[in-house]
C-alpha distance (Angstrom), angle and dihedral (degrees) to the residues before:
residue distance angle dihedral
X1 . . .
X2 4.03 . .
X3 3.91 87.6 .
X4 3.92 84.3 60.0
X5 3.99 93.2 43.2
X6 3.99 85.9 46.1
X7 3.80 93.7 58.6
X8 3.55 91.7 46.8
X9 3.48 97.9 54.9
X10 4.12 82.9 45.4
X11 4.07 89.0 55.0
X12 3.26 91.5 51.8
X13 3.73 97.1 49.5
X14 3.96 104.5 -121.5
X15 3.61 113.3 157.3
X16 3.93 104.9 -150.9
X17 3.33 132.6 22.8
X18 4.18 127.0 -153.7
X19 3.70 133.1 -165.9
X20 3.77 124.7 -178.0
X21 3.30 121.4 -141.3
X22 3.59 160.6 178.5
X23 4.40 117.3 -95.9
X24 3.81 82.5 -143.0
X25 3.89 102.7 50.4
X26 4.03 93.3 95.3
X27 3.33 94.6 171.4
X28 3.94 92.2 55.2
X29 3.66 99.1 54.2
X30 3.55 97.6 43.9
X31 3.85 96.0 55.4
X32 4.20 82.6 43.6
X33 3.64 83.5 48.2
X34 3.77 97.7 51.2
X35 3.80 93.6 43.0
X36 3.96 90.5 57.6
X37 3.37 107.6 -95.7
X38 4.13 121.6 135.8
X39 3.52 117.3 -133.3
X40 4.29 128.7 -140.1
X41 3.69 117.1 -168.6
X42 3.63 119.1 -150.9
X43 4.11 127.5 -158.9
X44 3.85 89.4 -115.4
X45 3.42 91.9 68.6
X46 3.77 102.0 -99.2
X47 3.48 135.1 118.0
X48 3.87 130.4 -160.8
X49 3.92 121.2 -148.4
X50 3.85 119.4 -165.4
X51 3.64 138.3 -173.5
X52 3.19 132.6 -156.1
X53 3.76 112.8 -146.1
X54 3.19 110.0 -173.5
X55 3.75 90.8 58.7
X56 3.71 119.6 80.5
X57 4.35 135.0 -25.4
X58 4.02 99.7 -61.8
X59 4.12 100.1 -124.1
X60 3.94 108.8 -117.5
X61 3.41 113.7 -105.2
X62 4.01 113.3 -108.7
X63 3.69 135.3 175.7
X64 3.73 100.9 -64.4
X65 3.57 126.3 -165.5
X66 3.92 132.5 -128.9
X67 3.32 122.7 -99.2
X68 4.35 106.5 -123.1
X69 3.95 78.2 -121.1
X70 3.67 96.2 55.6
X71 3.78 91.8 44.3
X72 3.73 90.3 50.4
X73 3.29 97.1 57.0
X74 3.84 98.5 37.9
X75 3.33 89.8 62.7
X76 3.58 95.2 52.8
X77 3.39 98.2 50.0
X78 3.86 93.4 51.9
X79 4.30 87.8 53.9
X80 3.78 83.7 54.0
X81 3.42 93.1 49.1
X82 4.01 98.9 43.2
X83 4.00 83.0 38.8
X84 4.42 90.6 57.4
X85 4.28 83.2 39.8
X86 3.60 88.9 56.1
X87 3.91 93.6 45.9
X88 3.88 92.0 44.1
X89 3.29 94.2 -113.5
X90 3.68 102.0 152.1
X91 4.40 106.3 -159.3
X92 4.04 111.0 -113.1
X93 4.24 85.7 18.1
X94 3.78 124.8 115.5
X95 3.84 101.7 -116.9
């Protein structure tokens, strides 16, 4: 799917591409990673990837697999988040 979005944005002759996202969607920034983007991280918890596209051939994107890190931490986060749904702690709600 982003390799179809990529060539779109190609055809239609942008030059840079960003994509907000979340510091703690691993997966996300690897495959960004992988697929040439560079990555800033901001103290709010953000991060912006962006590609240049009128550099190099943009490497199709493939199965990729998870970093032990990423995995780690994924898993984590979803116990704290079944752990807070459990509690009925509902996120951005007063408890």
């Amino acid at each position: 799917m982003i390799d179809y979005v990529l060539e779109i944005c190609k055809d239609m002759k942008l030059e840079t591409i960003y994509a907000i996202i979340l510091q703690d969607n691993f997966q996300v920034i690897s495959l960004m990673k992988k697929m040439g983007f560079t990555v800033k991280y901001f103290d709010d918890g953000t991060a912006v990837a962006m590609l240049d596209l009128r550099e190099e051939e943009i490497p199709l994107c493939e199965e990729t697999e998870v970093s032990k890190e990423s995995q780690v931490r994924m898993e984590q986060l979803q116990t704290e988040q079944k752990e807070l749904g459990e509690a009925g702690i509902v996120q951005g709600q007063p408890a």
